[in-house]
NUDO-974235 format. One record per residue: residue number from 0; z, x, y of N, C-alpha, C in turn. Coordinates in nm, 2 decimals, always signed. Example, Ala and Ser with C-alpha at 12.3 -4.5 7.8 and 13.67 -1.06 7.14 Angstrom:
BEGIN
[0 [+0.78 +1.32 -0.57] [+0.78 +1.23 -0.45] [+0.78 +1.32 -0.33]] [1 [+0.71 +1.28 -0.22] [+0.71 +1.37 -0.11] [+0.79 +1.29 +0.00]] 
% end
This chain:
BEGIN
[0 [-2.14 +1.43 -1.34] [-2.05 +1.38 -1.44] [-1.92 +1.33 -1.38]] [1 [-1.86 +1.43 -1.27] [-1.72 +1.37 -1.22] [-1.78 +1.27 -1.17]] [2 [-1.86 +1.26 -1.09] [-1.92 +1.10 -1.02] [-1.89 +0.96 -1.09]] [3 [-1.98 +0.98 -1.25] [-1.98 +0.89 -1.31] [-1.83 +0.85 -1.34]] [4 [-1.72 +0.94 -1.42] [-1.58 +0.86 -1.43] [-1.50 +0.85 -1.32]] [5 [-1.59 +0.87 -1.19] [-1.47 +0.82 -1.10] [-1.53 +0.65 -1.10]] [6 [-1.68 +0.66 -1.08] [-1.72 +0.53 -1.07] [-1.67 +0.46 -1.17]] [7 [-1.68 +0.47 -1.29] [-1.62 +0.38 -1.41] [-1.50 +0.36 -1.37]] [8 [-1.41 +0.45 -1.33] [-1.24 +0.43 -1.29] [-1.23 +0.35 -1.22]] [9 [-1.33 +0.34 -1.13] [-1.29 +0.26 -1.01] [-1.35 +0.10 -1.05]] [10 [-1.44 +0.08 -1.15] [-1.51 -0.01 -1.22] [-1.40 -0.09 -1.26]] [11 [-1.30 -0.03 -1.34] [-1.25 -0.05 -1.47] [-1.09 -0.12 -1.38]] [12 [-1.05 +0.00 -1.27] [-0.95 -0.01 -1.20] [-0.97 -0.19 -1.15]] [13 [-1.07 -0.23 -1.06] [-1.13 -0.30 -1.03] [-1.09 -0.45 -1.12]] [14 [-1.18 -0.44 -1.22] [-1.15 -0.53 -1.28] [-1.02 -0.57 -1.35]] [15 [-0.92 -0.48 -1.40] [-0.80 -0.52 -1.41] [-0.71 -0.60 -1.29]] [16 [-0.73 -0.54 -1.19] [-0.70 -0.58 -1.08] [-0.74 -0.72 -1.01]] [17 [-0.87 -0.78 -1.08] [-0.87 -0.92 -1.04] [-0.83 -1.00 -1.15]] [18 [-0.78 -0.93 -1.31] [-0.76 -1.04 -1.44] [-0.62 -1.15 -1.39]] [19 [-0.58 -1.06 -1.33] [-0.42 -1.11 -1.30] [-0.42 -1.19 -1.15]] [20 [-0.47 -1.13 -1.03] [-0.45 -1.19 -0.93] [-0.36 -1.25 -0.86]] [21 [-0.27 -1.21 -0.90] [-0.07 -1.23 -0.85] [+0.03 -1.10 -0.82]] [22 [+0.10 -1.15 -0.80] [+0.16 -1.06 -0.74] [+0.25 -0.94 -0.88]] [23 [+0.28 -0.97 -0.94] [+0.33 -0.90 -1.06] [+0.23 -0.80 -1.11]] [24 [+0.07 -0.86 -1.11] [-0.06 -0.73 -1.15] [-0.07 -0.68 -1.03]] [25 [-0.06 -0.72 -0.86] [-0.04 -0.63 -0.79] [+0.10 -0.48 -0.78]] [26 [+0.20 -0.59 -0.78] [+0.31 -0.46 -0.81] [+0.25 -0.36 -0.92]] [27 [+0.21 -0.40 -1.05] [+0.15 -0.31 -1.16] [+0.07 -0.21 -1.12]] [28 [-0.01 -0.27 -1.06] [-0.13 -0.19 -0.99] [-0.08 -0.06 -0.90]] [29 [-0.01 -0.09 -0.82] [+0.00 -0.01 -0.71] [+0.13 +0.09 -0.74]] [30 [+0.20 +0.04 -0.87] [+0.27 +0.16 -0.95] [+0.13 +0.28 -1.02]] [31 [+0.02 +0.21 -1.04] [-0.08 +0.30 -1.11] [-0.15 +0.39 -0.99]] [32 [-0.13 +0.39 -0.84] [-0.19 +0.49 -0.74] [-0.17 +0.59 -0.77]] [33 [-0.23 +0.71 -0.78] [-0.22 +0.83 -0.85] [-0.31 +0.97 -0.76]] [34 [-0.41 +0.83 -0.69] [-0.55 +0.96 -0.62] [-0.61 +0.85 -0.54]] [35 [-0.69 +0.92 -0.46] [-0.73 +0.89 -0.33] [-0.88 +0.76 -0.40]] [36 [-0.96 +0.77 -0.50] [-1.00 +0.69 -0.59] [-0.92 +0.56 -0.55]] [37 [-0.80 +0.58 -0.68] [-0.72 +0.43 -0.70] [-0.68 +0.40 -0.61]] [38 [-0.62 +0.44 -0.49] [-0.60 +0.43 -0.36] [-0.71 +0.34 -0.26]] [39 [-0.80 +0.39 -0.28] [-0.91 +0.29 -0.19] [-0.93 +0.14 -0.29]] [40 [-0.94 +0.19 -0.41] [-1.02 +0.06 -0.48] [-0.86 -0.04 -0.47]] [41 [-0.74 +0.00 -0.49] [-0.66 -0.11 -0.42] [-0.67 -0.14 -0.33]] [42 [-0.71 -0.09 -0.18] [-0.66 -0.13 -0.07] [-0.84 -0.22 -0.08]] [43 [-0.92 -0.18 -0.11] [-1.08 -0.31 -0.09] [-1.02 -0.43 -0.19]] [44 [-0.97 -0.42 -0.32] [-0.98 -0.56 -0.38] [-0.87 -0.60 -0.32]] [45 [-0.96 -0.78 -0.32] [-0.94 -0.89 -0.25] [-0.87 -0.97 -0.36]] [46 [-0.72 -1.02 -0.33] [-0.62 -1.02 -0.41] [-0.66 -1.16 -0.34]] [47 [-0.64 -1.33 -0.44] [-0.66 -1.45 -0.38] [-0.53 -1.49 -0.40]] [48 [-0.44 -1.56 -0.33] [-0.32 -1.62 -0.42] [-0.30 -1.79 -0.30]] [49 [-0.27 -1.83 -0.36] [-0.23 -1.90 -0.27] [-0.10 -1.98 -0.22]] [50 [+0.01 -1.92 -0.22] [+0.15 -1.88 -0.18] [+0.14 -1.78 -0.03]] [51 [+0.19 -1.84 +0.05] [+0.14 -1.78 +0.15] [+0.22 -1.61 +0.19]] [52 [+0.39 -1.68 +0.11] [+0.48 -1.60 +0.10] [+0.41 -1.42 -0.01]] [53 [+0.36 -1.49 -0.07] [+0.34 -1.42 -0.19] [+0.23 -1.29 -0.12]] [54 [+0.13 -1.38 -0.02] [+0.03 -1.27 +0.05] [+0.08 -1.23 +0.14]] [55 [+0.19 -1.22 +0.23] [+0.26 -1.16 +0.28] [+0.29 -1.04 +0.23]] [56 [+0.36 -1.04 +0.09] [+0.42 -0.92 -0.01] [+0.33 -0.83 -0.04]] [57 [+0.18 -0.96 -0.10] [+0.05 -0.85 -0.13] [+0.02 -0.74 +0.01]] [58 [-0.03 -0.81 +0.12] [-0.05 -0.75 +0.21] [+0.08 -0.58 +0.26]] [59 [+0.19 -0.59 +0.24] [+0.32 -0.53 +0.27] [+0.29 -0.42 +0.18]] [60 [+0.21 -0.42 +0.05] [+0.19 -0.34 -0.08] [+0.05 -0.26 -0.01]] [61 [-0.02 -0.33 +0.01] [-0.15 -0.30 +0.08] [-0.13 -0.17 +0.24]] [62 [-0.08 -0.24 +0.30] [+0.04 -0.13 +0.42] [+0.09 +0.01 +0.41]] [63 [+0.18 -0.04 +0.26] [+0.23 +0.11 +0.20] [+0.10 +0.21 +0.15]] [64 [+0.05 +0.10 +0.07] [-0.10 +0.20 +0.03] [-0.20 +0.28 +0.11]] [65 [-0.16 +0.21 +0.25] [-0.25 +0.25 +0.36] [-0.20 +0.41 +0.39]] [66 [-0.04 +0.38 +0.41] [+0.04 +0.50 +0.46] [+0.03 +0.62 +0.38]] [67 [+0.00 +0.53 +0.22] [-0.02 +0.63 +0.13] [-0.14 +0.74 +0.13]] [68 [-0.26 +0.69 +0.19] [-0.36 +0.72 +0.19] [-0.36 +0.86 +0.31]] [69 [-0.28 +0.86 +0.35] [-0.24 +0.97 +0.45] [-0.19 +1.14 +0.40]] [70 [-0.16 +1.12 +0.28] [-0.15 +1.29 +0.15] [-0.30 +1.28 +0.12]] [71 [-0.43 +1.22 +0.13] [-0.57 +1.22 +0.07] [-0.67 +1.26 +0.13]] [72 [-0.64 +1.26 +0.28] [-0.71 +1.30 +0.38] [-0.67 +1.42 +0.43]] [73 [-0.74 +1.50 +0.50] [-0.64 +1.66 +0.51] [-0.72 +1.67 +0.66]] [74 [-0.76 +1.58 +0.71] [-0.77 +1.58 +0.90] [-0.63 +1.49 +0.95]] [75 [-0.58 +1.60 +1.02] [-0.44 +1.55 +1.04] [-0.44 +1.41 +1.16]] [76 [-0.57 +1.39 +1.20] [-0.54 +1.29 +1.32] [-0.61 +1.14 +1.23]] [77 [-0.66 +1.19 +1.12] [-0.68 +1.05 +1.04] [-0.55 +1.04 +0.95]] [78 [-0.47 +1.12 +0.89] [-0.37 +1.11 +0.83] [-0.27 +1.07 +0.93]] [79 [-0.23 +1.10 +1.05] [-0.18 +0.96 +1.14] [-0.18 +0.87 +1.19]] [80 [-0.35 +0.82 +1.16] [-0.41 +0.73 +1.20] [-0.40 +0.59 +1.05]] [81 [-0.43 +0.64 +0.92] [-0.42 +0.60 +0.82] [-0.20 +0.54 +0.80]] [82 [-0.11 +0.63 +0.85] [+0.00 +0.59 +0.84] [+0.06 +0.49 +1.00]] [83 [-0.02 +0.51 +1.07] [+0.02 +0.44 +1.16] [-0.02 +0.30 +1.15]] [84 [-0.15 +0.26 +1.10] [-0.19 +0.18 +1.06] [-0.15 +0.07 +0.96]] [85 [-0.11 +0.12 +0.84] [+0.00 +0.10 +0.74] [+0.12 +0.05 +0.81]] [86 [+0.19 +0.12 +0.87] [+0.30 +0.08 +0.98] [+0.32 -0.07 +1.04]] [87 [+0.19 -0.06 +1.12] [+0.21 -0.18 +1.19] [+0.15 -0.28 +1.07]] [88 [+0.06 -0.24 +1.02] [+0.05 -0.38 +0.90] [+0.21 -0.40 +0.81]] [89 [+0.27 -0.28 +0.80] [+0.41 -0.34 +0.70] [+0.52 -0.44 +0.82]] [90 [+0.52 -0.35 +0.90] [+0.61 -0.44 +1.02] [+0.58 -0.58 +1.06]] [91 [+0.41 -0.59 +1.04] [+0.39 -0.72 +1.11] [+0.44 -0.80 +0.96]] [92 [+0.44 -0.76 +0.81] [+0.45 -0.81 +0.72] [+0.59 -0.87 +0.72]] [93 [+0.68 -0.77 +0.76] [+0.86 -0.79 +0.74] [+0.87 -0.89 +0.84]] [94 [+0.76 -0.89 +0.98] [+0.81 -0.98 +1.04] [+0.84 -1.18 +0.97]] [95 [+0.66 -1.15 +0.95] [+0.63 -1.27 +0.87] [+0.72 -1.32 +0.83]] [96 [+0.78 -1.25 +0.71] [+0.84 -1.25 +0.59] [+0.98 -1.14 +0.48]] [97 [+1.09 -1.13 +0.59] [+1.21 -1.09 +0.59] [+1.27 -1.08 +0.43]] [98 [+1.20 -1.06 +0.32] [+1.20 -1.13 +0.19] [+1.27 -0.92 +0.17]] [99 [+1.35 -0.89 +0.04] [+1.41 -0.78 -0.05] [+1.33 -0.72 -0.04]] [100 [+1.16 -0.75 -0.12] [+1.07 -0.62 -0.14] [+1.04 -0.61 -0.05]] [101 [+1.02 -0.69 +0.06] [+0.94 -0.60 +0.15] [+1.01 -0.52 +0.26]] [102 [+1.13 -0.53 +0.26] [+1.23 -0.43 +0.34] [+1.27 -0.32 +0.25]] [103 [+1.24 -0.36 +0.09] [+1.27 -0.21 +0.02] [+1.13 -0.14 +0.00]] [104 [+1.01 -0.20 +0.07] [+0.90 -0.09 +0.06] [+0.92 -0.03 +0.18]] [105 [+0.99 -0.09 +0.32] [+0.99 -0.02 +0.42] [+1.11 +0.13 +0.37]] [106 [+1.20 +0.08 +0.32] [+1.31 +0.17 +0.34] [+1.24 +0.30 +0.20]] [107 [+1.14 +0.24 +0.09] [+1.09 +0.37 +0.04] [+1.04 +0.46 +0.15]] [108 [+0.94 +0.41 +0.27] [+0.87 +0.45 +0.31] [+0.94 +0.55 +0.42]] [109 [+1.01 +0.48 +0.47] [+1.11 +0.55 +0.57] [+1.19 +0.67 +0.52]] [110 [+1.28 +0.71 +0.40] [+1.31 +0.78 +0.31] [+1.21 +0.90 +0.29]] [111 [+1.10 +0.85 +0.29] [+1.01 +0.95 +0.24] [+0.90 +1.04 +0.34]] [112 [+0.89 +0.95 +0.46] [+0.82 +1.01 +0.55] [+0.86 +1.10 +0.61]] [113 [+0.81 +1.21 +0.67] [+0.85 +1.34 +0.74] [+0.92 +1.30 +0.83]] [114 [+1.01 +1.36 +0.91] [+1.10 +1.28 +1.02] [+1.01 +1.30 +1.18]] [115 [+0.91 +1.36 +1.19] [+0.87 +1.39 +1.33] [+0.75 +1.27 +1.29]] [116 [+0.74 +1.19 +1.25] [+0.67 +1.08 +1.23] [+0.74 +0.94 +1.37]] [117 [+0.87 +0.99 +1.32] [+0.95 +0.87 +1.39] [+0.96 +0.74 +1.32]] [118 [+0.95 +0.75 +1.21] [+0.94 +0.61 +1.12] [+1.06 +0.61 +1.06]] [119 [+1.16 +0.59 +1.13] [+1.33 +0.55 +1.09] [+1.38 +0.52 +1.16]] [120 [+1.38 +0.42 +1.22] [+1.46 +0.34 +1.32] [+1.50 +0.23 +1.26]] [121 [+1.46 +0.15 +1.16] [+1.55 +0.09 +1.07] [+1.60 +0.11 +0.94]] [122 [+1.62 +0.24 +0.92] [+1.61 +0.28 +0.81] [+1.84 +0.25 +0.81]] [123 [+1.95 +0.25 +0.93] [+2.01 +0.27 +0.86] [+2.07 +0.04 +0.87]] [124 [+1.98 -0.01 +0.92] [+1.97 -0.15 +0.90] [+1.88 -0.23 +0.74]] [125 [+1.82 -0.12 +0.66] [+1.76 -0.14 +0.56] [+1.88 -0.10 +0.45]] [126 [+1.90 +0.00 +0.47] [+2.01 +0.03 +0.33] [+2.12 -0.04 +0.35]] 
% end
């Protein structure tokens, strides 16, 4: 039975997730991460836009979600591997594209990560 409503969740998650295909239903979306579920089914759907700027930001949202995915796992060398990962996809993102949100997802992310991570080196160039 749990099977079936995770599948439907992720069904349902899914399809909302392609009605929009911009960046505004992605920010919506990735305010709705909640569990390790909605978590993957964001990070697989394939967001099309074609603003290059705009897939930059998607991608930067995608990054965080990765790092996010690191409270879901409880093997500690995937849960650094999952935020490390995230890392260099957000960095390569800010490189791209130096744009507000995507330096205020780094500086959520920095704020919030454990400090023996080492992921605050720009944190006092972001605030």
């Amino acid at each position: 039975m749990r099977f079936l409503f995770t599948f439907f969740s992720v069904l349902a998650f899914s399809f909302v997730l392609t009605a929009g295909n911009d960046l505004e239903s992605v920010r919506k979306e990735f305010q709705k991460i909640s569990d390790k579920t909605s978590a993957e089914a964001f990070l697989k759907e394939e967001i099309v836009v074609d603003d290059l700027k705009e897939k930059i930001t998607i991608n930067a949202y995608k990054a965080v979600c990765k790092m996010m995915m690191a409270q879901y796992v409880s093997n500690p060398i995937s849960k650094y591997g999952w935020f490390n990962e995230g890392k260099e996809l957000l960095e390569e993102s800010i490189k791209m594209n130096r744009n507000v949100e995507n330096v205020h997802l780094r500086l959520m992310v920095q704020m919030n990560a454990p400090y023996f991570l080492g992921y605050s080196s720009e944190l006092e160039k972001d605030v």
